[in-house]
TIVEX-296331 format. One record per residue: residue number from 1; chain; z, x, y of N, C-alpha, C in turn. Coordinates in steps of 0.001 Angstrom, whole numbers, plus 524288, in hexadecimal, padded with zeros to 5 digits. Example, Ala and Ser with C-alpha at 12.3 -4.5 7.8 and 13.67 -1.06 7.14 Angstrom:
pake;tormi;nc3;nc1;nc2;cac3;cac1;cac2;cc3;cc1;cc2
1;A;81E78;83386;7E9C6;81E78;8300C;7EE6C;81E78;83390;7F31C;
2;A;81BA8;83232;7F736;81BE4;83566;7FBDC;81EBE;83264;8001E;
END
This chain:
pake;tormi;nc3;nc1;nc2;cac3;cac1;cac2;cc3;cc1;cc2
1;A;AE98E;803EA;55BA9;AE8C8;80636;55681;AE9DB;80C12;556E8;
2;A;AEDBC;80DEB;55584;AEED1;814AF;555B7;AECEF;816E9;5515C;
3;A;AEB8F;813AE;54BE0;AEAEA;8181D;54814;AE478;81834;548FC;
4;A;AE161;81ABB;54657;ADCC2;8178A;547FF;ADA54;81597;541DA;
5;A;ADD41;815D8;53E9C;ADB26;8147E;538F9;AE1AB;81231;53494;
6;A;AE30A;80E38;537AD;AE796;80D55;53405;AE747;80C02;52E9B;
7;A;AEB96;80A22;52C00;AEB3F;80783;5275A;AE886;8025F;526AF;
8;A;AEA3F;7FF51;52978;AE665;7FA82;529CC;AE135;7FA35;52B34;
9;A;ADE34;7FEED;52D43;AD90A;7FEED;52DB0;AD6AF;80092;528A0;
10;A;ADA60;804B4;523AE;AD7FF;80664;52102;AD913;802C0;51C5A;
11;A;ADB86;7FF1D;51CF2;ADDDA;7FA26;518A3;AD96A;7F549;51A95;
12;A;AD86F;7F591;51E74;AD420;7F2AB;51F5A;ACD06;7F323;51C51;
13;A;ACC92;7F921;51E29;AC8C8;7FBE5;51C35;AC8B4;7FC39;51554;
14;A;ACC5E;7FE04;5137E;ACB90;7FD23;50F4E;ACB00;7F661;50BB2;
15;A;ACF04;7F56A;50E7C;ACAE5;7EF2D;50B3D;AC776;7EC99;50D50;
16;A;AC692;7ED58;51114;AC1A3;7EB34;51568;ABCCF;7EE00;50ED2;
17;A;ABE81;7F3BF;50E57;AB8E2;7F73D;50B21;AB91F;7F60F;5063E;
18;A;ABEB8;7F365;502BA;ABEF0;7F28B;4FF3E;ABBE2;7ED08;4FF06;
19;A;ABD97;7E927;5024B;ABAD1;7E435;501C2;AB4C7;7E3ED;501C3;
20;A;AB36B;7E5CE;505CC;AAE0B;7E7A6;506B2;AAAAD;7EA0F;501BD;
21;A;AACFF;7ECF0;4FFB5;AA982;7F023;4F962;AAC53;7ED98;4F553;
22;A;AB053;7E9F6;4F6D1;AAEF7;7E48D;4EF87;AAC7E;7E254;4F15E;
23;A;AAA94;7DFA6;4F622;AA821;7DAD9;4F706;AA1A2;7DE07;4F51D;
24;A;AA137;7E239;4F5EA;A9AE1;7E546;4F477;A99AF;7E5F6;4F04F;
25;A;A9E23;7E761;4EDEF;A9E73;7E591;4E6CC;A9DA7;7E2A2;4E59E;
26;A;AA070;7DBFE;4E7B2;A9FD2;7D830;4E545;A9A7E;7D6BC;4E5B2;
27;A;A9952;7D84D;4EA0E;A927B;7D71D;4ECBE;A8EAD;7DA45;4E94A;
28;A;A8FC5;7DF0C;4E84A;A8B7C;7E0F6;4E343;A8D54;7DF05;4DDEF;
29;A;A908E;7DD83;4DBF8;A9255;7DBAC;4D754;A8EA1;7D7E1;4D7A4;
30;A;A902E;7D29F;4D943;A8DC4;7CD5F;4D9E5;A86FB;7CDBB;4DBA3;
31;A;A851B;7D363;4DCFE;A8019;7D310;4DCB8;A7E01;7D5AC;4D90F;
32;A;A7F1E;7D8B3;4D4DE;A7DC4;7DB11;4D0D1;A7F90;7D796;4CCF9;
33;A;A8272;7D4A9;4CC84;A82B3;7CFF6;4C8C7;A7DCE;7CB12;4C9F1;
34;A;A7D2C;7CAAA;4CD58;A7961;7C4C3;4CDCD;A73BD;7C95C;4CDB5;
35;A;A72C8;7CDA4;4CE46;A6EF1;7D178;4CCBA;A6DCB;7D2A6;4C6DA;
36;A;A7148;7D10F;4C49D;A7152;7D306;4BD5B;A6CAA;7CFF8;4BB6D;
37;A;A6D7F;7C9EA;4BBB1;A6901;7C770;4B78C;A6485;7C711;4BB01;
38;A;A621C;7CBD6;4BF1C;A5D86;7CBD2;4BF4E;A5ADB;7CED3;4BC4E;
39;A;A5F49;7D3C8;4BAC7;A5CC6;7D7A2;4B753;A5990;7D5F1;4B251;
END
């Protein structure tokens, strides 16, 4: 490995972080919805 931060580490990283924070969305979405009709 000569570069020490190529393109494919940072194409990795970014959807590795994109996937990661929809899946946390979808995870607070889907719990503030089944949270509503307790109010």
């Amino acid at each position: 490995m000569a570069q020490a931060f190529t393109k494919t580490m940072a194409r990795n990283i970014f959807y590795g972080g994109t996937a990661f924070f929809f899946l946390l969305f979808l995870a607070l979405t889907f719990d503030s919805v089944g949270q509503l009709p307790n109010r």
